[in-house]
C-alpha positions in Angstrom: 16.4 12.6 0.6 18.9 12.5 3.7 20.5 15.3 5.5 21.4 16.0 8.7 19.3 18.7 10.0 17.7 20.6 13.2 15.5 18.8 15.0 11.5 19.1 13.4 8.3 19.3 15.1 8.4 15.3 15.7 11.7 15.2 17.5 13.6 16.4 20.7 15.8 19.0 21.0 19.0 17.2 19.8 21.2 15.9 17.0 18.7 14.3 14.5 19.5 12.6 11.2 16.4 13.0 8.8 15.2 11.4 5.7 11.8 11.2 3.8 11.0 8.4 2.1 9.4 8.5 -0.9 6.2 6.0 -1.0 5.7 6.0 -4.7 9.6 5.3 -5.6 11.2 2.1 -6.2 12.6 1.6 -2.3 10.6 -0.1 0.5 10.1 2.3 3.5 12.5 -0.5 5.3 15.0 -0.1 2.4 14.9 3.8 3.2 15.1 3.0 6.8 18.1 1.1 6.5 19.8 3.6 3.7 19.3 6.7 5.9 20.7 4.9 9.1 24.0 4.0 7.1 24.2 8.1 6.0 23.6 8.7 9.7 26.5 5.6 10.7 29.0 6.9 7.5 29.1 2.9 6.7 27.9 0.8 3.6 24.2 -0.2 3.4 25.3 -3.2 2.0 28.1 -4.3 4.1 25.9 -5.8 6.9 26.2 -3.8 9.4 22.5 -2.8 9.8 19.7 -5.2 10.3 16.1 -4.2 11.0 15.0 -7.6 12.1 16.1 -7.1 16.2 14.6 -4.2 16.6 11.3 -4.3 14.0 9.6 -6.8 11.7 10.8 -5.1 8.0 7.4 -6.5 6.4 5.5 -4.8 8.9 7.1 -1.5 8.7 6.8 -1.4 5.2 2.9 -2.5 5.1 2.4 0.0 8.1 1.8 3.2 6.2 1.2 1.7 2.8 -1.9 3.3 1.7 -5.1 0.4 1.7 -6.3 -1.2 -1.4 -8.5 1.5 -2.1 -6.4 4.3 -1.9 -7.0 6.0 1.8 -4.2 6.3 4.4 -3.4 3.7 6.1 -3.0 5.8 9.7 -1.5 8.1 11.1 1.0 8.1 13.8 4.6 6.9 14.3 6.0 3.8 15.0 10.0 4.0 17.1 12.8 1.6 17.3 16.3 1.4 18.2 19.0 -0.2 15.9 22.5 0.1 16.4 21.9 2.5 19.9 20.2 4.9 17.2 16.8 6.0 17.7 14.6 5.8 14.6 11.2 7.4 14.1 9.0 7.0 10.9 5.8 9.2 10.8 3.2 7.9 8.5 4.1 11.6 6.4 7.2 9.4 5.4 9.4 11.5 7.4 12.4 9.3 9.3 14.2 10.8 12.1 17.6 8.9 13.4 18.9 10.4 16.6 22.6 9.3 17.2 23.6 7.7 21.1 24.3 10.3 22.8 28.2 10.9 23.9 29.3 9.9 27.1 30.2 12.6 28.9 32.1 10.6 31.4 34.7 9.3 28.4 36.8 12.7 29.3 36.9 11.7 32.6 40.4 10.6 34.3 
């Protein structure tokens, strides 16, 4: 699920892209990651615009949360990361929050 909405309890009070992934579908939580910052960009997931690997480790991320071999949460917590001057949150609920750069105020400037 992806929608742009108002901020949540985890986030600061601005624009915020969120997502939720869904830890017993098909998709990695990296794969989710990197789907929801493309909704949040309005570009192709598949183009190549958006790589995890300079900001976090994608095998990591994904293991982070998973749930242990016998069943119990892995943690708690969050884990945060910047890709493509977007600031991405994952909670271990499977929430994602993407908060866009913010504008430049001083672009209207002349």
């Amino acid at each position: 699920m992806h929608e742009r909405t108002p901020p949540s309890s985890h986030s600061s009070p601005s624009a915020v892209y969120r997502a939720v992934h869904d830890p017993d579908g098909p998709a990695t939580l990296s794969t989710t990651v990197v789907h929801a910052l493309a909704d949040c960009m309005g570009v192709d997931p598949t183009d190549g615009r958006i790589s995890l690997y300079d900001a976090v480790d994608p095998d990591a991320l994904d293991k982070l949360f998973r749930p242990r071999h016998d069943g119990t949460p892995r943690s708690s917590g969050h884990v945060s990361f910047v890709v493509a001057d977007h600031q991405v949150t994952v909670y271990s609920d499977g929430e994602i929050l993407i908060e866009p750069p913010a504008a430049d105020s001083r672009s209207d400037w002349r």
